[in-house]
C-alpha positions in Angstrom: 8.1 -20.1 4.2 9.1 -18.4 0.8 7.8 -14.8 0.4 7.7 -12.6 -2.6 6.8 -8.9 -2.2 5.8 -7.5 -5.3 6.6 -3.7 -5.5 5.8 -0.3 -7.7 7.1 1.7 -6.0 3.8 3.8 -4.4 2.0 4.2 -0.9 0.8 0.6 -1.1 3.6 -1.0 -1.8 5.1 0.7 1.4 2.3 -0.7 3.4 3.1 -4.7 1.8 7.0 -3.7 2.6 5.6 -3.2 6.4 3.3 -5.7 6.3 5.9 -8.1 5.9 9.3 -7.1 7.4 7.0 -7.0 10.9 5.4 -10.9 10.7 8.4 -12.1 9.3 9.3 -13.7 12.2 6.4 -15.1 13.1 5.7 -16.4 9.8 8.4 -18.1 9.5 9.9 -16.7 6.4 13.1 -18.2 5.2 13.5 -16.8 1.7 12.7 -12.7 1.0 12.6 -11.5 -2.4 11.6 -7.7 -2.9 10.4 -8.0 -6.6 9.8 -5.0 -9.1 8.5 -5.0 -12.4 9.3 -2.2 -15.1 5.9 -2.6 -17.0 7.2 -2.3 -20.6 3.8 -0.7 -21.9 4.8 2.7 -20.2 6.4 5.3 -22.4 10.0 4.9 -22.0 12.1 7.3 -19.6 14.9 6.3 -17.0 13.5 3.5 -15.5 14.1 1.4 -12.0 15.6 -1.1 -14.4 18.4 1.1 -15.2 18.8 2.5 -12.4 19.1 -0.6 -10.8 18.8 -2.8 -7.7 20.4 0.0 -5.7 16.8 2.0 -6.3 15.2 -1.3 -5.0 17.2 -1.7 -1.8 16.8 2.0 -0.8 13.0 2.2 -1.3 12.7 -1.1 1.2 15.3 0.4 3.6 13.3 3.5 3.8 9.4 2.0 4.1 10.3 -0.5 6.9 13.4 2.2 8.7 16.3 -0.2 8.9 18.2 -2.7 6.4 16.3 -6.2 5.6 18.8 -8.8 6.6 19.0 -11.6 4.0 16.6 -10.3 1.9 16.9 -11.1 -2.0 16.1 -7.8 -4.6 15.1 -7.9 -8.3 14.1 -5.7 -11.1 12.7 -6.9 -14.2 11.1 -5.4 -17.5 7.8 -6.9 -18.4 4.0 -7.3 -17.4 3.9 -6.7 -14.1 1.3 -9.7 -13.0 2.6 -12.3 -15.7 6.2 -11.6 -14.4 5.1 -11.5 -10.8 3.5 -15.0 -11.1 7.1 -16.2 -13.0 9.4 -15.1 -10.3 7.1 -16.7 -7.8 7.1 -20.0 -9.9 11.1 -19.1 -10.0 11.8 -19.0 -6.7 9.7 -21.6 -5.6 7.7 -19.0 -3.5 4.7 -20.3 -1.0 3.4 -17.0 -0.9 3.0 -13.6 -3.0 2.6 -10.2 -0.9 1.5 -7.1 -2.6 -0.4 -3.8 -2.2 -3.4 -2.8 -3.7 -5.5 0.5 -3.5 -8.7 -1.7 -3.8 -10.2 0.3 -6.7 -13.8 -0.9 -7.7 -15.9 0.4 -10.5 -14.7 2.2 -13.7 -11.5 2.8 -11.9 -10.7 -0.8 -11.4 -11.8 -1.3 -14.8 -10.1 1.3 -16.5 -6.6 0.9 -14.4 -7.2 -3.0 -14.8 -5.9 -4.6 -11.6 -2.3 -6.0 -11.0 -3.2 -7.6 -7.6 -6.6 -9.4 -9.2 -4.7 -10.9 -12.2 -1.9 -12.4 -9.7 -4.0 -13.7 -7.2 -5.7 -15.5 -10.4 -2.4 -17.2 -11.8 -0.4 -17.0 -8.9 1.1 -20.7 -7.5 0.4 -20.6 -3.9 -1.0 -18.1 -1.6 -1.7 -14.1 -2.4 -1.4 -11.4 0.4 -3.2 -8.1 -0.6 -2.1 -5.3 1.9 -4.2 -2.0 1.0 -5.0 1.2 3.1 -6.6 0.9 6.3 -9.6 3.2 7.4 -6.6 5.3 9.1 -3.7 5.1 6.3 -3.5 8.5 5.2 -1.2 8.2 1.5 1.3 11.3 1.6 0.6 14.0 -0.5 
């Protein structure tokens, strides 16, 4: 199986990161790409792009506590979900893994929703990992 785990970088994306690394095995998974997206419609600053793959690789290292053997890592600048459904058409991905904070309501609305877009367009099968009744999101 090819997996995709898209990432921004925030408590959710820790939790698809975990989600992951630990059915891995018994998935099956034979291709791992850690994917990031610099969403061009943010003001401009230092980005992850810039920095590099090196950001990437460190934030996966530290969510799951060891280094991800194999694993492929890319950073790209664009819209998240459009670029997202690319690199899974890219890589020839079976399946998408992402968090979501499962916002509803005028927040969804008004945040829009990365993970609802994705599972849309996406070209095989969509994982949403969000917070469990018990995930407490450090402060």
């Amino acid at each position: 199986m090819r997996v995709l785990v898209a990432l921004d970088f925030g408590f959710c994306s820790r939790l698809a990161c975990e989600w992951v690394v630990r059915r891995r095995d018994a998935l099956g998974v034979t291709t791992l790409v850690f994917h990031h997206v610099v969403d061009v419609r943010q003001p401009p600053e230092v980005t992850v792009l810039e920095r590099g793959v090196a950001d990437l690789h460190a934030f996966v290292t530290e969510c799951v506590g060891a280094e991800v053997v194999g694993a492929r890592f890319a950073v790209v600048k664009g819209q998240p979900a459009q670029e997202i459904v690319e690199a899974a058409r890219f890589h020839r991905i079976d399946t998408i893994v992402m968090g979501t904070h499962g916002r509803t309501g005028i927040d969804r609305l008004l945040l829009g929703s990365v993970a609802e877009s994705v599972t849309r367009h996406a070209p095989g099968t969509v994982v949403i990992v969000k917070p469990g009744p018990f995930s407490k999101e450090p402060e």
